[in-house]
C-alpha positions as CSV (number, residue, x, y, z in Angstrom):
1,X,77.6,-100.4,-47.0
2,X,75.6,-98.6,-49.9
3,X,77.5,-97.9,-53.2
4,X,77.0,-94.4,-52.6
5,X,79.1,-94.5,-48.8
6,X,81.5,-96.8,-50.5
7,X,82.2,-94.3,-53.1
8,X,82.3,-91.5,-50.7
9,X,84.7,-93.5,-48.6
10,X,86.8,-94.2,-51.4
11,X,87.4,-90.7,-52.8
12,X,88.0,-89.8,-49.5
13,X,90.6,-92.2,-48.7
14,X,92.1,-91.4,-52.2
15,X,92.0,-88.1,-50.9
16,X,94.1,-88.1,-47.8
17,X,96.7,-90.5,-49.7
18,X,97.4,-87.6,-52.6
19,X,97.8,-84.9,-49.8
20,X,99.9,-87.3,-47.7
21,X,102.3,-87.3,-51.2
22,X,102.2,-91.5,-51.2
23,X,101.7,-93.5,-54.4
24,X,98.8,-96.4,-53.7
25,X,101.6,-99.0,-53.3
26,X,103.2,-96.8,-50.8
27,X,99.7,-96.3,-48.8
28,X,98.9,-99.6,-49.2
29,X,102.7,-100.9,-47.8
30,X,101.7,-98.5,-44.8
31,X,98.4,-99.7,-43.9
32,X,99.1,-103.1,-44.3
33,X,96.6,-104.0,-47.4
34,X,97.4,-105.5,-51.2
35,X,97.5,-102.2,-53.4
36,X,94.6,-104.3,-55.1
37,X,93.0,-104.1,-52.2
38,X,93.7,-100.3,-51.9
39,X,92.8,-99.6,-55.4
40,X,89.1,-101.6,-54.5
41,X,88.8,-99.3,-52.0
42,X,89.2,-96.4,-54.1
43,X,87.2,-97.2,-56.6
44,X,84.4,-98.1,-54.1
45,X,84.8,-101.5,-55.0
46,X,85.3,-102.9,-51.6
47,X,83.0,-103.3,-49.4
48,X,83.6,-103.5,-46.1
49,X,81.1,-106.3,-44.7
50,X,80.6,-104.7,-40.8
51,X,80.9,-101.5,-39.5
52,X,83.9,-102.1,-37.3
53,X,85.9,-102.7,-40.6
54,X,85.3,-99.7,-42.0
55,X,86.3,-98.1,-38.7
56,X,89.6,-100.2,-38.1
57,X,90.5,-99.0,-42.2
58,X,89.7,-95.3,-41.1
59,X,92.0,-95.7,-38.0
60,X,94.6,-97.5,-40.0
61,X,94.7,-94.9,-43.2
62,X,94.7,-92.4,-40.6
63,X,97.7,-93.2,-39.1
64,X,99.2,-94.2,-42.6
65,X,98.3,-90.4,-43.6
66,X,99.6,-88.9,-40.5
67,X,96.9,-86.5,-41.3
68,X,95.3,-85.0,-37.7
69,X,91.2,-85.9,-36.9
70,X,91.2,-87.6,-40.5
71,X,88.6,-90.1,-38.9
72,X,86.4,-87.0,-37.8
73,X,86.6,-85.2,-41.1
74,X,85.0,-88.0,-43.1
């Protein structure tokens, strides 16, 4: 993934946490990631190495959020 989509993906994951009112511990508890991990993501540190990743984090931050079509808004 570019630096540019990881970034995008980040602030867009950091994003639906703030409007979902969780701290990154809390989001991170819910998906099932280290909040290391979470801040990585964030930060567009992380990158996830296949496509299917990045889709299995959008499905799982998606339900964490509880926020509806999150996956189709990013």
């Amino acid at each position: 993934m570019s630096t540019h989509l990881r970034l995008k993906f980040g602030q867009r994951i950091r994003q639906l946490r703030l409007t979902s009112g969780l701290s990154q511990e809390e989001f991170a508890d819910h998906v099932g990631f280290a909040h290391t991990y979470m801040s990585r993501i964030q930060t567009g540190a992380a990158n996830p190495s296949r496509p299917c990743a990045a889709i299995a984090h959008m499905k799982a931050f998606h339900n964490a959020c509880k926020t509806p079509n999150a996956t189709s808004r990013f």
